[in-house]
N, C-alpha and C positions, 0 to 999 in steps of 0.2 A: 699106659696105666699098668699092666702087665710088668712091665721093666720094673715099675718102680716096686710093686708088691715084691716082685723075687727078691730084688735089691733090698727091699724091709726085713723078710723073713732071712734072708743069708743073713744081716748084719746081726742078726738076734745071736748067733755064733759067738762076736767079741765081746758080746755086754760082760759077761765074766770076766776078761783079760782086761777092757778099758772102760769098760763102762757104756752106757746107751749115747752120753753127749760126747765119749771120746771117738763112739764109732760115728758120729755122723762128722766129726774137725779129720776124722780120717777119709770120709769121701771127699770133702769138701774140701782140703787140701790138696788132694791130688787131681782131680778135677778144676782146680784154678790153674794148677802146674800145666796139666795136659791140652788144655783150651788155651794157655797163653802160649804156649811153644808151639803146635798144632797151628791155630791162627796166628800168630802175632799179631796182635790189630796195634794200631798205632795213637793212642788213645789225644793226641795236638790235631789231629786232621777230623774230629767230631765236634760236632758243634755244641756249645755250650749246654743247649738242652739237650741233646743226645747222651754226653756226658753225666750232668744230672740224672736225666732217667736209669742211666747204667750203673752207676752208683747207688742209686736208693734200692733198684731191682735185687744187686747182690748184698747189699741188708736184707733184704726181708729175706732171701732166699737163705739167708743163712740161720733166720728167726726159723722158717719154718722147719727147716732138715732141724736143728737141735732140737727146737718144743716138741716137734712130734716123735722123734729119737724117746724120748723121755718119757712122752704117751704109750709110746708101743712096749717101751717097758715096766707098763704100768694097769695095761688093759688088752685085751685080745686085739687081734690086728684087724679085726670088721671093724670091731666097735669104735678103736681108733680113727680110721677111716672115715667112719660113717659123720661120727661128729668134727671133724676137720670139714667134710666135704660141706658143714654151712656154710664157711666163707664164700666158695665161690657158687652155692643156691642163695647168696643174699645177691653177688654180683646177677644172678640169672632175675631174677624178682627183680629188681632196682631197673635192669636194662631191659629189660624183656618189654615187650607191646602185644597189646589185642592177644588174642589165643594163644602168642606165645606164652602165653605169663603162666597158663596149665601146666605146662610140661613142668617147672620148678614146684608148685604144690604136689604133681604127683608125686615127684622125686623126695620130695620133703617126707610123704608122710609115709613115702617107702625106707628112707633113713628113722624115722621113729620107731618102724616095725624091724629093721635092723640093731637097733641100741636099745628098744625095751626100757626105756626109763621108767615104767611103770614098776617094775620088778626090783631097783635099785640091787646095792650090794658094789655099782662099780666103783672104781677109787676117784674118789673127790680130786685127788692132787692129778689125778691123769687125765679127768676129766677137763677138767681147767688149761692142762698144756695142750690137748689137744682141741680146744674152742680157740687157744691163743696160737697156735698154726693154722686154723681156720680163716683167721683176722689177716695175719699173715701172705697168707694164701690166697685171698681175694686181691690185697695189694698187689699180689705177684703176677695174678692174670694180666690186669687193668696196664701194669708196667712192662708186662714180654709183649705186650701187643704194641704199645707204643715206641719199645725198643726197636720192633721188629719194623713197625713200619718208617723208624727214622733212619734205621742203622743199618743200608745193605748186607746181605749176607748175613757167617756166623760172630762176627766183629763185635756183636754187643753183646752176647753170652760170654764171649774174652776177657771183655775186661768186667761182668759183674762178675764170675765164677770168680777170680781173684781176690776182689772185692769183698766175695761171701766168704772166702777162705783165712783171710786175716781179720775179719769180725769173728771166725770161730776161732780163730787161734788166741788171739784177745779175749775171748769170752770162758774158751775150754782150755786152752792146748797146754796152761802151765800146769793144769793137774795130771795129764796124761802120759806127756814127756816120759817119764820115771817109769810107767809102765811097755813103756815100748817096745817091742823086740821086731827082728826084721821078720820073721813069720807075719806078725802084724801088721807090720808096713806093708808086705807085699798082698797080703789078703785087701789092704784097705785099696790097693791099686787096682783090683778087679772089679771089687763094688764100684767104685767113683765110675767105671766105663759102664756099667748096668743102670747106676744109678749114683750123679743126678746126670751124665755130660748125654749118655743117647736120649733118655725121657726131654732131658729140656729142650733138648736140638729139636725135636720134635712137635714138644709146644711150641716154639718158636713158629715152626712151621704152620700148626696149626691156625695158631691167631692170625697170622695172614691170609686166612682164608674164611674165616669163622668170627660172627659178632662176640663178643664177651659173654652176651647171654645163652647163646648157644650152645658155647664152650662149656660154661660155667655149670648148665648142665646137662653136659656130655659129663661131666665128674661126677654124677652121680652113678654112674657104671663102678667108679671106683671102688665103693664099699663092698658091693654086688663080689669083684675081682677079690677083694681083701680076704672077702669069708671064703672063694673057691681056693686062694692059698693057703691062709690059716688052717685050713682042713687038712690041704693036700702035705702040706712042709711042715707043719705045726702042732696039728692035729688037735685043731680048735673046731671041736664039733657043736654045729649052730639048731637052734631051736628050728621049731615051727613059722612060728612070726616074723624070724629073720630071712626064712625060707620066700614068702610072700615079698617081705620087703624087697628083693633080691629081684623078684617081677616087674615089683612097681619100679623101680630105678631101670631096670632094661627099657622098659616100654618108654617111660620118659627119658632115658636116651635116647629112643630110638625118633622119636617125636621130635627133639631139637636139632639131632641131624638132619632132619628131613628140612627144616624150616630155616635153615642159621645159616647161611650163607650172609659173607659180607656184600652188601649191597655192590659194591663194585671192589675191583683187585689194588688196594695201594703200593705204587709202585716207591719201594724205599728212595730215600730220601740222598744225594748223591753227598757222599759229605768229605770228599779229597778236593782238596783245591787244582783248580784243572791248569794245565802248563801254561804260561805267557804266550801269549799266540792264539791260542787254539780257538777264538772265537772266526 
C-alpha cells in the first residue's frame, strides 16, 4: 500500500506533460512489457478457466489504474483513496462472518471521517471515477485470488499486466503518442516498477494467504497511507475528522489481520501438461 501511494504522488509529476490517463497507459505499458519478458508465462499450457480469469483480471486492472488516475487528478489523494477503498469494504461486508463483519463497519465509518461528505465542495466528476475504481477494485480482489490460487507462481500477473496494458492503449494511448518524449518514457518506466508490477506481486501473494474479507479490509489502511503521503509529497494538509478517521481504519486493520487467515493454504493448481511417461 505504501508502494502504490508513492507510485500515485510521483505520477502526479506528468499529469502536465500527458495527462492523469496518459500517466497511468504509461505504467501500464511498461509493466505488461516487464512481466512478460521477466516471466514469460506461456499463455496454451493454462487452462481455459485460468485463462479467462487472467484476462478479465487485466480488464479490470486497467479500469482501476485509469479511473482512479483521473480521481487523483481531481481530489486530494486521501480522499481519492478513501472512496475507492468501498469496493473492496463491500467485498469485506459481503464475505465477512460472525464478528468478522465489525472490522468492515469500523473501517467504513473511519472512511466517512476521512472524506467529510458532510462538508461537500469535492468534485462530482472525481468523485464518480473514483467509486467506479472502487467497483473496479473489488472485481480485482475476488479475481488475484482466484488467479493466484489456479495459476502457480507469477504466470497469471504475465499475462493480465499485458492484457491491462493494450486495454489502455486502446482506451488512452492514441491521444498521448504526440505528447511523448523519452524523459517521459523513461520516468513512466520507474513508476510501473513502484507501481503497479511490485504492489501487485504482492497482493498476489497476499490472497493466498488471506480470505477476501480480510484483505479487503486490510485496504482500509490505504486511505489512513494516502493522507500520510498527501501531507508528506503533496502537502495535502488533513483536518481533525480525517485525523480520527485515520484511527478507526488502523484499528480495523488491525482486527482483520488478526482474524483473516485462509482457512487452509491452496496449493496452486499445476497447469503444464506433464511429459508422456511420467505417471
Amino acid at each position: 500500500m505504501m508502494l502504490v501511494q508513492l507510485g500515485l504522488a510521483a505520477s502526479v509529476g506528468l499529469f502536465d506533460q500527458v495527462g492523469p490517463e496518459g500517466a497511468a497507459w504509461l505504467r501500464l505499458a511498461w509493466a505488461g512489457v516487464l512481466l512478460a519478458v521477466l516471466v514469460r508465462p506461456r499463455p496454451s499450457t493454462f487452462t481455459r478457466s485460468a485463462l479467462r480469469a487472467c484476462v478479465a483480471l487485466g480488464v479490470v486492472t486497467a479500469g482501476i489504474t485509469i479511473l482512479f488516475m483521473a480521481a487523483v487528478a481531481r481530489l486530494p489523494l486521501g480522499t481519492a483513496s478513501a472512496l475507492e477503498f468501498l469496493g473492496p469494504l463491500g467485498i469485506a461486508v459481503a464475505r465477512g462472518r460472525g464478528g468478522t463483519k465489525w472490522w468492515p463497519v469500523l473501517a467504513g465509518v473511519g472512511v466517512l471521517l476521512l472524506t467529510e461528505p458532510w462538508r461537500g465542495g469535492a468534485d462530482p466528476v472525481g468523485v464518480a471515477y473514483a467509486l467506479a475504481a472502487g467497483a473496479c477494485w473489488a472485481a480485482y480482489i475476488l479475481l488475484t485470488q482466484r488467479v493466484g490460487d489456479e495459476v502457480s507462481g507469477l504466470r497469471g500477473l504475465a499475462v493480465s499486466m499485458p492484457v491491462a496494458a493494450l486495454v489502455a492503449t486502446v482506451a488512452v494511448g492514441p491521444s498521448v503518442f504526440a505528447d511523448l518524449t523519452w524523459e517521459v518514457v523513461l520516468a513512466g518506466l520507474g513508476l510501473a516498477v513502484l507501481l503497479p508490477v511490485v504492489p501487485f506481486v504482492l497482493e498476489l501473494l497476499a490472497l493466498r494467504r488471506l480470505t477476501t474479507a480480510a484483505f479487503g479490509t486490510l485496504m482500509s489502511l490505504e486511505p489512513a497511507i494516502a493522507l500520510l503521503v498527501g501531507l508528506v509529497a503533496l502537502h495535502q494538509l488533513p483536518g481533525v475528522a480525517p485525523l480520527v478517521g485515520v484511527a478507526f481504519v488502523v484499528v480495523a486493520g488491525i482486527g482483520a489481520e488478526r482474524s483473516g487467515g485462509r482457512p487452509e493454504v491452496v496449493t496452486p493448481a499445476r497447469v503444464e501438461p506433464e511429459p508422456a511417461g511420467s505417471r
